[in-house]
C-alpha positions in Angstrom: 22.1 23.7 19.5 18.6 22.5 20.6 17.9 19.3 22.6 16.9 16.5 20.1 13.2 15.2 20.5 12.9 11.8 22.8 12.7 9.0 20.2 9.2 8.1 21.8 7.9 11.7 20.1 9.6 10.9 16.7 8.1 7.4 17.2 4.7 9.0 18.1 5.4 11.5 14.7 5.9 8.8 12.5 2.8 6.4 13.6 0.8 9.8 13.5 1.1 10.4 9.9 1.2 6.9 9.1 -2.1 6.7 11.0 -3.2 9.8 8.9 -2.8 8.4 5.7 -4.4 4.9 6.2 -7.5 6.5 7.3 -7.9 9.3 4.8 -6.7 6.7 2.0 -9.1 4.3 3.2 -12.1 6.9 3.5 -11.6 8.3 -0.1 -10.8 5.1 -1.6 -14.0 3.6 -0.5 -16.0 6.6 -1.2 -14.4 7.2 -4.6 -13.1 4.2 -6.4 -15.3 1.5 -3.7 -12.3 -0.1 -2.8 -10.5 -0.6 0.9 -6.8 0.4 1.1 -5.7 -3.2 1.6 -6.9 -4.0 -1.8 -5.7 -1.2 -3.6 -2.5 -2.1 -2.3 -2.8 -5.5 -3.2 -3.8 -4.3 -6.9 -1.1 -2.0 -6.8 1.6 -4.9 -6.0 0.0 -7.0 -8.4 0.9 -4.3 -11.4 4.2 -4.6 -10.0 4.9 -8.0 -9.7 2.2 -10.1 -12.0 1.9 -13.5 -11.2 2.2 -13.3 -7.9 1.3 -15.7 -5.4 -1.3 -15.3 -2.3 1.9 -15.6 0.3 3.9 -13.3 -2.0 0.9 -10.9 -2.0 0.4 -11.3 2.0 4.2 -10.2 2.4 4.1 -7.6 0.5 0.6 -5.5 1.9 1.4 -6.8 5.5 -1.1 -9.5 5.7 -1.0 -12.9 6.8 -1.3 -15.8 3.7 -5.2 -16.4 5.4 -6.0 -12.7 5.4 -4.5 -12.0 2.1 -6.7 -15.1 0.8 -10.2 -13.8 2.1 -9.3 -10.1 0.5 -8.3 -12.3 -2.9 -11.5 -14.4 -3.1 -13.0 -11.4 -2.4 -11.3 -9.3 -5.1 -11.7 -12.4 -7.4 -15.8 -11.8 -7.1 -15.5 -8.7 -7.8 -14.0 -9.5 -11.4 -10.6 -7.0 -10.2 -8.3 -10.2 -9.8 -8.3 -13.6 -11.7 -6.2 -16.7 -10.8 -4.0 -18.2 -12.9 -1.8 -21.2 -13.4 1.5 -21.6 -12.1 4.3 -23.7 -12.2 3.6 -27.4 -10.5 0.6 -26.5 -8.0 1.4 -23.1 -7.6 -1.8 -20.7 -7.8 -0.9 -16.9 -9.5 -2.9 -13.8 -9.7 -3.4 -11.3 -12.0 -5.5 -8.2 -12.6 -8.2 -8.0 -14.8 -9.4 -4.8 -16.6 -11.1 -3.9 -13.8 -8.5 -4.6 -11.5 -6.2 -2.3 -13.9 -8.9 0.6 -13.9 -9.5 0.6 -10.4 -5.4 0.4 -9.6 -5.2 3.6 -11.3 -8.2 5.4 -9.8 -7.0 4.2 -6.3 -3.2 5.2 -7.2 -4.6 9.1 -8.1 -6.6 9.2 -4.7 -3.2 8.0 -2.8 -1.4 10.5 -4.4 -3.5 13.1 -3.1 -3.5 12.3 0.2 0.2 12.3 -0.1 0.4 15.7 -1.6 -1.4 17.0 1.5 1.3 15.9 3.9 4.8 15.2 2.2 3.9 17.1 -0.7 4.2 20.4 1.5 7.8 19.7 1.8 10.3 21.0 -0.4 12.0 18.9 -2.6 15.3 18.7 -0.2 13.0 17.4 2.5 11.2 15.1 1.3 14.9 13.7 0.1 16.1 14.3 3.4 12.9 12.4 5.0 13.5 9.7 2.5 17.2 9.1 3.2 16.5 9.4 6.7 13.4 7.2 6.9 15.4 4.7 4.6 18.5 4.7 7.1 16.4 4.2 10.5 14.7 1.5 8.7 17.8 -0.2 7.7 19.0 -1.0 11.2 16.3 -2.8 12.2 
């Protein structure tokens, strides 16, 4: 049976694709849709989880609450997000039609860049990679 990889090369594996992805998402989504990949992922969590507040937001893309409120003013401009009221003082968010449009157009380009990389696996390893990316990321 062959020597397992050092963890520092399946480290190094992992951050190489995830590296991959953000930059070739990020290049096509600006070029294509004229969005960054932090706000298409904010758009995208917002479809998910309307309503949602700016800290809920910064959680969920990665961001801190101050980041996550510059990319939401800035979204807001742009007539993809809109605030709403909440309960007591709370502040929510929404998308707009825009917002919705440009979710979807950003959603296709992800896919693609997927499809390029895990989307040459077969369908029992890209479960596989799942379970096991799922597992190692479940100890932490």
């Amino acid at each position: 049976m062959p020597t397992p990889p050092p963890l520092a090369e399946v480290g190094l594996a992992v951050k190489r694709l995830q590296s991959r992805h953000q930059r070739e998402a990020n290049r096509r989504l600006s070029a294509e849709v004229g969005l960054s990949l932090p706000q298409w992922d904010a758009l995208r969590h917002l479809s998910e989880r309307p309503d949602a507040s700016l800290h809920d937001l910064a959680q969920l893309t990665f961001q801190t609450d101050q980041a996550m409120g510059t990319l939401a003013t800035r979204m807001i401009k742009r007539g993809l997000v809109e605030r709403v009221e909440g309960p007591g003082r709370a502040v929510r968010h929404r998308l707009t039609e825009a917002g919705e449009i440009a979710r979807r157009n950003g959603s296709a380009v992800t896919a693609a860049v997927l499809e390029e990389t895990i989307g040459a696996l077969t369908p029992d390893e890209r479960r596989t990679l799942h379970r096991l990316l799922l597992k190692a990321g479940a100890t932490a």
